[in-house]
C-alpha positions as CSV (number, residue, x, y, z in Angstrom):
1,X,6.0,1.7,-0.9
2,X,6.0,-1.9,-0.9
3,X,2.1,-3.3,-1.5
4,X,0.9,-6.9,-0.7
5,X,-2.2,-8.6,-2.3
6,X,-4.5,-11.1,-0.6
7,X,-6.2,-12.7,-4.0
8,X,-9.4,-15.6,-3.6
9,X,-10.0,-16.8,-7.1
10,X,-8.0,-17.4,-10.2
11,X,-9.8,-14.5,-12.2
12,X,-10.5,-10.8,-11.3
13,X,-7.0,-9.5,-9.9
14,X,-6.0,-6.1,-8.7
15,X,-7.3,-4.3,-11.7
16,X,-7.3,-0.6,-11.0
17,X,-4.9,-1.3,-8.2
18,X,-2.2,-2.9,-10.7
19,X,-2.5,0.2,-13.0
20,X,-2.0,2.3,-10.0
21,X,1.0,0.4,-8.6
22,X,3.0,0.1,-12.3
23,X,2.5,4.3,-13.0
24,X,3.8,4.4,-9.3
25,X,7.2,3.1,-9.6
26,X,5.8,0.4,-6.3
27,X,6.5,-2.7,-5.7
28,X,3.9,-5.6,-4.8
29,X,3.6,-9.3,-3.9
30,X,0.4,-11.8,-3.8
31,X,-1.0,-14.3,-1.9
32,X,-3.0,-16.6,-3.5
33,X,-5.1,-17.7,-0.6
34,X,-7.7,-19.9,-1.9
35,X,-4.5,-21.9,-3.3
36,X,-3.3,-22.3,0.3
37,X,-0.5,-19.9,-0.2
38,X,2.0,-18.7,2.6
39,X,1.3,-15.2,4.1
40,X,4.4,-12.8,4.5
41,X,5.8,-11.7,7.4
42,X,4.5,-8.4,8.4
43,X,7.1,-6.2,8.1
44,X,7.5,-7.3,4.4
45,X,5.2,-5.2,2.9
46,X,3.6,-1.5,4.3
47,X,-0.2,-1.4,2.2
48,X,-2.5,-4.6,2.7
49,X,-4.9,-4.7,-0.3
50,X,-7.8,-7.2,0.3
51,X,-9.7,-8.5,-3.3
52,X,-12.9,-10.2,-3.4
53,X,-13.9,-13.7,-4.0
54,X,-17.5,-15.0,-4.8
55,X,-17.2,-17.2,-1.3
56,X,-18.6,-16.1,2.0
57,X,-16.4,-15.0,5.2
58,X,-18.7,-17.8,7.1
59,X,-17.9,-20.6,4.4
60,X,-15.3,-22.3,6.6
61,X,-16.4,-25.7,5.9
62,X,-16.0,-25.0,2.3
63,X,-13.0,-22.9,2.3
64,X,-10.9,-24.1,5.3
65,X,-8.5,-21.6,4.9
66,X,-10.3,-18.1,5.6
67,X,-10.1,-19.6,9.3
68,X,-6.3,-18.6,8.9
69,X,-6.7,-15.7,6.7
70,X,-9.0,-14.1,9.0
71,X,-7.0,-14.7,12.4
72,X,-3.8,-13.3,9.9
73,X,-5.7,-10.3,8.9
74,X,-6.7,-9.2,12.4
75,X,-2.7,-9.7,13.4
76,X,-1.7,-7.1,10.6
77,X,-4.2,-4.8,11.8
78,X,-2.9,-4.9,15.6
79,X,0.0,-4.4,14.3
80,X,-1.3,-1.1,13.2
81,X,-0.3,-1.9,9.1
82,X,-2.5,0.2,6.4
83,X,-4.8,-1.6,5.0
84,X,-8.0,-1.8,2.4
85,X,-10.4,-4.2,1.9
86,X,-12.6,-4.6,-1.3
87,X,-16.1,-6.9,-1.0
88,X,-14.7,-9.9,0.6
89,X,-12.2,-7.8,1.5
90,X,-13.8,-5.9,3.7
91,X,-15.7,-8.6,4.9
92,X,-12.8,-10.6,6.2
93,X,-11.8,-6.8,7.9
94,X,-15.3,-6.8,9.8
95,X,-15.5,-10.9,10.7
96,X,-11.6,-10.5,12.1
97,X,-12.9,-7.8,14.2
98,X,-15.9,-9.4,15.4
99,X,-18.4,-8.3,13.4
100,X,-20.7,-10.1,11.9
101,X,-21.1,-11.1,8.1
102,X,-24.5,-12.5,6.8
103,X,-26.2,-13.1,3.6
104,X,-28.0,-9.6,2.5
105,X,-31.8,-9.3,2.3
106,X,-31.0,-8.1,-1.9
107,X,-28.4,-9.2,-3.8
108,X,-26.5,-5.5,-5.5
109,X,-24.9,-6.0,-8.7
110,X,-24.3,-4.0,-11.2
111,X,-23.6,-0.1,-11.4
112,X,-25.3,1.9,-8.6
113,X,-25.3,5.1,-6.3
114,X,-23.2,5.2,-3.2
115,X,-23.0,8.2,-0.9
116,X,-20.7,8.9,1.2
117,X,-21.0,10.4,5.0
118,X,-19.7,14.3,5.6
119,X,-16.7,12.4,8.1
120,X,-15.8,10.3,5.4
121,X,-13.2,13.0,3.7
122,X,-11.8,13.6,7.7
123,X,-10.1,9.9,7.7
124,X,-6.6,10.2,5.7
125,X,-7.3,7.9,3.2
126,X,-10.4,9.3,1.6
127,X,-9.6,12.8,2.0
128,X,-10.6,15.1,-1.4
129,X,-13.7,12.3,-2.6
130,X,-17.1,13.7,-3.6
131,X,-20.0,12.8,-1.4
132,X,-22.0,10.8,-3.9
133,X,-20.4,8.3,-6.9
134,X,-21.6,5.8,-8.7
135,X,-19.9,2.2,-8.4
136,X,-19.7,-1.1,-9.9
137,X,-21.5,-3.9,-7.1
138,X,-21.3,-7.3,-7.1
139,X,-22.3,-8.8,-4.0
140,X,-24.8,-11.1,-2.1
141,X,-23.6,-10.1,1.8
142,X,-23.3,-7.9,3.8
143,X,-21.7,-6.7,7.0
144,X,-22.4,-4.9,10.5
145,X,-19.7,-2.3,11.1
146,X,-16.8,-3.7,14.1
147,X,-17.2,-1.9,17.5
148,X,-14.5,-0.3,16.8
149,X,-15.1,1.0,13.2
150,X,-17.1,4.0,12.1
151,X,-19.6,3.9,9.0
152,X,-18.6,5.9,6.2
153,X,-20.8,5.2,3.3
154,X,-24.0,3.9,2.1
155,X,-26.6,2.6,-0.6
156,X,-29.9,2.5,-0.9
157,X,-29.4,-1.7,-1.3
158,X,-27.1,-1.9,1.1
159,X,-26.5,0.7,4.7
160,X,-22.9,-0.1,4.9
161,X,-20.7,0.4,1.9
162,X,-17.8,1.7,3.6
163,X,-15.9,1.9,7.3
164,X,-12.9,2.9,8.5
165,X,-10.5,1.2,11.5
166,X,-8.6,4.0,13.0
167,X,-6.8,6.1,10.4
168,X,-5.1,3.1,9.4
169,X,-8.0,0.6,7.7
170,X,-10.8,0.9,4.8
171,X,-13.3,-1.4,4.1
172,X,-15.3,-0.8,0.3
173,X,-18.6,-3.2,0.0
174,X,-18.2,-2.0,-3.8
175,X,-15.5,-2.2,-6.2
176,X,-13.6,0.4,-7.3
177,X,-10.8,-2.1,-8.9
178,X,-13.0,-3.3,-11.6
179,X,-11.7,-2.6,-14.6
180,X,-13.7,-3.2,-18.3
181,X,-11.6,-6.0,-18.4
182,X,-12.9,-7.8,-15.2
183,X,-16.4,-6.5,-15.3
184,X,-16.0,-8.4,-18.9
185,X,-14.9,-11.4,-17.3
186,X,-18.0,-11.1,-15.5
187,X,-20.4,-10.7,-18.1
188,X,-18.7,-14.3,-19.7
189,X,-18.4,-16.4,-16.2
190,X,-21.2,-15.8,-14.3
191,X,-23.4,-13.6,-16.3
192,X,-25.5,-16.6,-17.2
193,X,-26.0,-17.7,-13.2
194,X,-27.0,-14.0,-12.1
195,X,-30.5,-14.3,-11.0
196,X,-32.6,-11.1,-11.3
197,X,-33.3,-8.7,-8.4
198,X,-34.7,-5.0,-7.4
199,X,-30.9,-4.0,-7.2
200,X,-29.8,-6.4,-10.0
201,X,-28.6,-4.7,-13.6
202,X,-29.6,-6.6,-16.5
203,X,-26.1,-8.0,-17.8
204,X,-25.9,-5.6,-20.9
205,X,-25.7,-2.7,-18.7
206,X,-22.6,-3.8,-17.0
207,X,-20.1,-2.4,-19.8
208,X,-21.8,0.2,-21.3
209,X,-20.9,3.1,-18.9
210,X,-16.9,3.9,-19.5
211,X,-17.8,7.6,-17.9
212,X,-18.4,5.2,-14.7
213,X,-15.3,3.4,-14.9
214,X,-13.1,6.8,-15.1
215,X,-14.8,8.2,-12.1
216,X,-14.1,4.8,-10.1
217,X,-10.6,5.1,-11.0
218,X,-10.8,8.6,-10.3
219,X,-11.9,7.6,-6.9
220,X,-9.4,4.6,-6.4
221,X,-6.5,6.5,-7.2
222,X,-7.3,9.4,-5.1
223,X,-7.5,6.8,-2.3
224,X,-4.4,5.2,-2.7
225,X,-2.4,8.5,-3.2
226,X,-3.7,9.4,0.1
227,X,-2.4,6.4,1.3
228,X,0.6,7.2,-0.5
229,X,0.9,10.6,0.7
230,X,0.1,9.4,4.6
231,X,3.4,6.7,4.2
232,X,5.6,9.2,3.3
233,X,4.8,11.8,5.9
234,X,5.1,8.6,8.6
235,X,8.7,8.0,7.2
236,X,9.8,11.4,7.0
237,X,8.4,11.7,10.4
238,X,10.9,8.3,11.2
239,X,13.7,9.8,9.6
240,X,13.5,13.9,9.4
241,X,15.3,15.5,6.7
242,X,19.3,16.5,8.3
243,X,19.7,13.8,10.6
244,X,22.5,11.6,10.9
């Protein structure tokens, strides 16, 4: 399965996704698109993984290229490609569908409680997850769910943690990527600027919970060997086992 990454700052990366991807045998390209970087064409690549970025969907002015990024993400989703969106991610999922993206009432940052709705394990993707988990948040937005999307998860922070597009696209408000590695990259960049909240962790929190990180991977990868699974049943559906 070939995997493309859409990547909005120099730091963080795929994390969990990388890990996944190498044990997989699968091949992946980026797009750096904070660095103006070309997209692909569409056929090139069969997964669409979205990262993050500390920027909002609505910062045009600052960031003149999610204007292109956004009209390029809603093209890959007509053209009915699989795709997940982490933070931003799913963000730029919910703006290119029309829905609207605004800065939330509490910052949620830090590790915290999300639970999932009972149709949540009926979309292909997410089949086999628990109902309740405990992630690693780290934003300041948030988004109302596209007409055409169904809400899948929630916080007590934040009402819309995940959605689904079809049986094709995820959006995640939380971040199953993060690694100890990034959240440490955290803790040293921005730890200092993190002002204090009612759904803010104090900093030395953020790395002292490696049962959390397992079960985030845990999630991640039972996520993306659904998606996995759900590409190789397509293709053997294409091409049946016996034909010419």
């Amino acid at each position: 399965m070939r995997v493309h990454i859409l990547q909005h700052m120099d730091w963080g990366g795929p994390g969990v996704v990388s890990e996944w991807m190498r044990e997989k045998g699968h091949t992946w390209t980026m797009t750096n698109v904070h660095k103006n970087e070309e997209f692909p064409e569409i056929d090139e690549f069969d997964l669409l993984v979205i990262l993050g970025g500390v920027m909002g969907v609505y910062e045009e002015e600052e960031n003149p290229w999610l204007i292109g990024e956004k009209q390029w993400i809603r093209n890959v989703i007509d053209n009915k490609k699989r795709v997940l969106g982490i933070c931003l991610g799913a963000q730029l999922i919910a703006s290119s569908m029309g829905a609207n993206v605004k800065k939330h009432v509490h910052s949620e940052i830090g590790w915290w409680p999300v639970q999932f709705a009972k149709i949540a394990q009926e979309h292909p993707f997410l089949h086999g997850i628990q109902d309740n988990y405990t992630f690693f948040e780290f934003h300041y937005d948030t988004f109302d769910i596209p007409e055409s999307g169904v809400q899948l998860g929630k916080s007590v922070a934040c009402k819309n943690q995940a959605f689904a597009i079809g049986d094709r696209v995820v959006g995640l408000q939380f971040h199953p990527e993060f690694n100890e590695e990034i959240v440490q990259g955290i803790e040293t960049k921005l730890g200092p600027k993190i002002e204090p909240g009612p759904f803010v962790k104090p900093v030395p929190e953020m790395m002292s919970s490696p049962e959390r990180f397992a079960a985030s991977k845990a999630f991640l990868y039972t996520l993306l060997n659904n998606v996995e699974i759900h590409f190789n049943l397509e293709q053997a559906a294409c091409f049946p086992f016996g034909t010419d």
